[in-house]
N, C-alpha and C positions, 0 to 999 in steps of 0.2 A: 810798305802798305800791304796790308794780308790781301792776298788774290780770290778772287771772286769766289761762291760755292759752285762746286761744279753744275747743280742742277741751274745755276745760273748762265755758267756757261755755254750750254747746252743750249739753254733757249737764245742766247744769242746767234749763235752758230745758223741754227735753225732758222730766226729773220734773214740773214746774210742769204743763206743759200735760197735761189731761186727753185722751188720747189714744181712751180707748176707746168714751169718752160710755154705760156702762148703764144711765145715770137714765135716759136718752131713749128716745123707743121708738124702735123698729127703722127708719120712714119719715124721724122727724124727724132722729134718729144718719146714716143715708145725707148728707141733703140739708147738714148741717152739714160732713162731711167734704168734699163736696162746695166747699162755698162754702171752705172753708180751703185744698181744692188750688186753686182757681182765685186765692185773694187771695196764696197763694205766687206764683203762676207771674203774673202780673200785679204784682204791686210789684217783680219780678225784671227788672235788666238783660241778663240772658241766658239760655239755654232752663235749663230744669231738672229735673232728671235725678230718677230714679225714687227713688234713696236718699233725696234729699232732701225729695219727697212724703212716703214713709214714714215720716218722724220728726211727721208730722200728724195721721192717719188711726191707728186700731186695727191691731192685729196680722195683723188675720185680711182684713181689705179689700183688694181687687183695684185698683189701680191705675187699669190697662187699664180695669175698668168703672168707673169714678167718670169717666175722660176721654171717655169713650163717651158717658154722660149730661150732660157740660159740654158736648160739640157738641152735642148734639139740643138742648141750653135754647140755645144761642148761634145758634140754628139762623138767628133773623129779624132779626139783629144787625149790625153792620157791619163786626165782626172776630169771629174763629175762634181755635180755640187748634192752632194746629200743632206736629205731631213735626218737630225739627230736631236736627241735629250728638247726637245720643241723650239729647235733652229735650225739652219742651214748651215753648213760647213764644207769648204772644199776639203773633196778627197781623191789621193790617185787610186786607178782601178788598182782590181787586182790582180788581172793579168801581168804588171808590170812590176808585180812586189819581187817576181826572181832576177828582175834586170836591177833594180835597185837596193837589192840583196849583195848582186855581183859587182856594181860600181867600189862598194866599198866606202861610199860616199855619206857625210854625218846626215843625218835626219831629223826630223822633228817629231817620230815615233814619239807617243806620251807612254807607251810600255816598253823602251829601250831600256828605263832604269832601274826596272826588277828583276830580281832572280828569281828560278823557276818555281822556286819553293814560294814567295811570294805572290807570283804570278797565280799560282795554285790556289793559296789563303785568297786571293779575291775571291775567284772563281767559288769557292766554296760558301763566301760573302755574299755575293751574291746571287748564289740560288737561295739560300736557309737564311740569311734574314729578316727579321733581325735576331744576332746572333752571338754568345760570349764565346771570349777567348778562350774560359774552359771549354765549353761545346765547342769548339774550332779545331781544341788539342784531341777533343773525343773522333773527331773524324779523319786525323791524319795518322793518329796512334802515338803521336807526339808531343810533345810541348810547340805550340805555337807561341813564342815570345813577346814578352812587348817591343821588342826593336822592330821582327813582323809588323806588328800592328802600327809602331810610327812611322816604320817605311810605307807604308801603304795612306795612309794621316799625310806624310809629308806631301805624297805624290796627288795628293789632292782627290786619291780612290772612294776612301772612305770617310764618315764622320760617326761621332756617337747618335747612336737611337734612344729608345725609350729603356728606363731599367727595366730589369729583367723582372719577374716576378715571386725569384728562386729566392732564399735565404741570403740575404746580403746584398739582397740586390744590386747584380753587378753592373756593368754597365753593357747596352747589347751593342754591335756595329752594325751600320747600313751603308748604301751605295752613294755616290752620290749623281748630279748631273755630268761630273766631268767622267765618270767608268762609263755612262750609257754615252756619252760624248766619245771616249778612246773605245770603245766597241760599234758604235756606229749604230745604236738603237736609238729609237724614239724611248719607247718606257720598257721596263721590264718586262712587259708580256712579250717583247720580239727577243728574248733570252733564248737559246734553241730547247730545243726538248731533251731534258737528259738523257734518254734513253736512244735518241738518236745520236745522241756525243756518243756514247759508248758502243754502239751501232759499227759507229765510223771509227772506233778506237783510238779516238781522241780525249777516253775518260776511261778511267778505271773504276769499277763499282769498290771497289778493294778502296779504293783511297778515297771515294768521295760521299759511299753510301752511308746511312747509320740509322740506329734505330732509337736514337735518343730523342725526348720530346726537345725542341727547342728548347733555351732559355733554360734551361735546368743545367746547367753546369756544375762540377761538385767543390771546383776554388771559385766559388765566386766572392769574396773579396777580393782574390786576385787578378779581377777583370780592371778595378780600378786605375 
C-alpha cells in the first residue's frame, strides 16, 4: 500500500503532538517549548525557518523570544544558535575552530569538500552575480571549467540564473540558500565589503577585481 503524502504526514504528526502543554504551569510550558525548538533546529541539517518552529510550540508563543532565551542558556557553551539564509542553525563559535582544527576529528564543515580554487570560483559567484562561466574565466585569467561549476552545483553552492543577455545567451550562476547557510549570512547584503577583504588581505584585487560589464562573456555558448 503506497504511504501517506508527506504533507499528510505532517499534519498528523502535528495532531499527536501536544502543542500547547496547559497541564504545565506557565515556567515549566516555556522551558519545554524551549528545549523542542532547540532539539528541531539541532537534529536539523540546515537552518530552520519560523514555520517550521511553529508546528512545536503553542499558538500564542513568540518565536523570536524562545531564541532569545536559547542564546542566554547557550551563553557558556561552545556553540550558539545563529539566524542564517531565514533560519536558525546551530553553530560552534569561532573561537574553538583552532581546537577543532587540532583534534583532527571529521566534521560536518559544508566547505570541507572544495579546493581552493573552487572555494575562490564561489566567492567570485557570489559577489558578481549573476554571472557566466566566461565572465568567471575573465576574472581569474583562466579557464574556469565546467567540472568548477558542477562541483560547486553538486555542493549545493550554486544554481542557474537568468540567461545572460550577451549573444547566445548563456547561462548565468547564482547563490543559493545553502552558500548564505555554509557562510552564516542572513541575505547577501551581510557579504563583507570587498575592500575590507582586501584590507585584511584576505583578497587579492589581482584575482578577484575586473572591469568587465557582467554577463558579457565572449564564449557564451559555452556556458551551457
Amino acid at each position: 500500500m503506497a504511504g501517506r503524502p508527506r504533507s499528510e504526514k505532517v499534519g498528523v504528526s502535528e495532531r499527536l503532538l501536544d502543542r500547547e502543554l496547559e497541564d504545565l504551569p506557565a515556567p515549566m510550558r516555556w522551558r519545554e517549548w524551549m528545549l523542542r525548538v532547540e532539539a528541531v533546529i539541532f537534529a536539523s541539517a540546515e537552518p530552520v525557518g519560523r514555520e517550521a518552529l511553529a508546528r512545536v510550540v503553542g499558538r500564542n508563543c513568540s518565536i523570536d523570544l524562545l531564541i532569545d532565551d536559547l542564546k542566554e542558556d547557550l551563553g557558556d557553551r561552545p556553540y550558539e544558535i545563529v539566524a542564517v539564509s531565514g533560519g536558525w542553525q546551530h553553530r560552534t563559535r569561532t573561537r574553538y575552530a583552532g581546537a577543532i582544527r587540532a583534534s583532527a576529528a571529521p566534521t560536518r564543515s559544508m566547505m570541507a569538500s572544495l579546493s581552493q580554487f573552487e572555494a575562490m570560483a564561489l566567492m567570485a559567484i557570489g559577489y558578481f552575480q549573476p554571472i557566466t562561466r566566461g565572465d568567471l574565466s575573465k576574472i581569474f585569467g583562466k579557464d574556469v571549467s565546467r567540472d568548477t561549476i558542477a562541483a560547486l552545483r553538486g555542493a549545493g553552492f550554486i544554481a542557474s540564473g537568468p540567461r545572460s543577455p550577451s549573444p547566445g545567451a548563456p547561462y548565468t550562476y547564482v547563490t543559493t540558500r545553502q552558500f548564505l547557510a555554509a557562510f552564516g549570512l542572513t541575505t547577501l547584503r551581510d557579504l563583507p565589503d570587498i575592500e575590507a577583504l582586501e584590507d585584511a588581505g584576505l583578497l587579492s584585487r589581482q584575482e578577484m577585481a575586473t572591469d568587465m560589464p557582467l554577463g558579457a562573456g565572449d564564449d557564451a555558448a559555452a556556458d551551457d
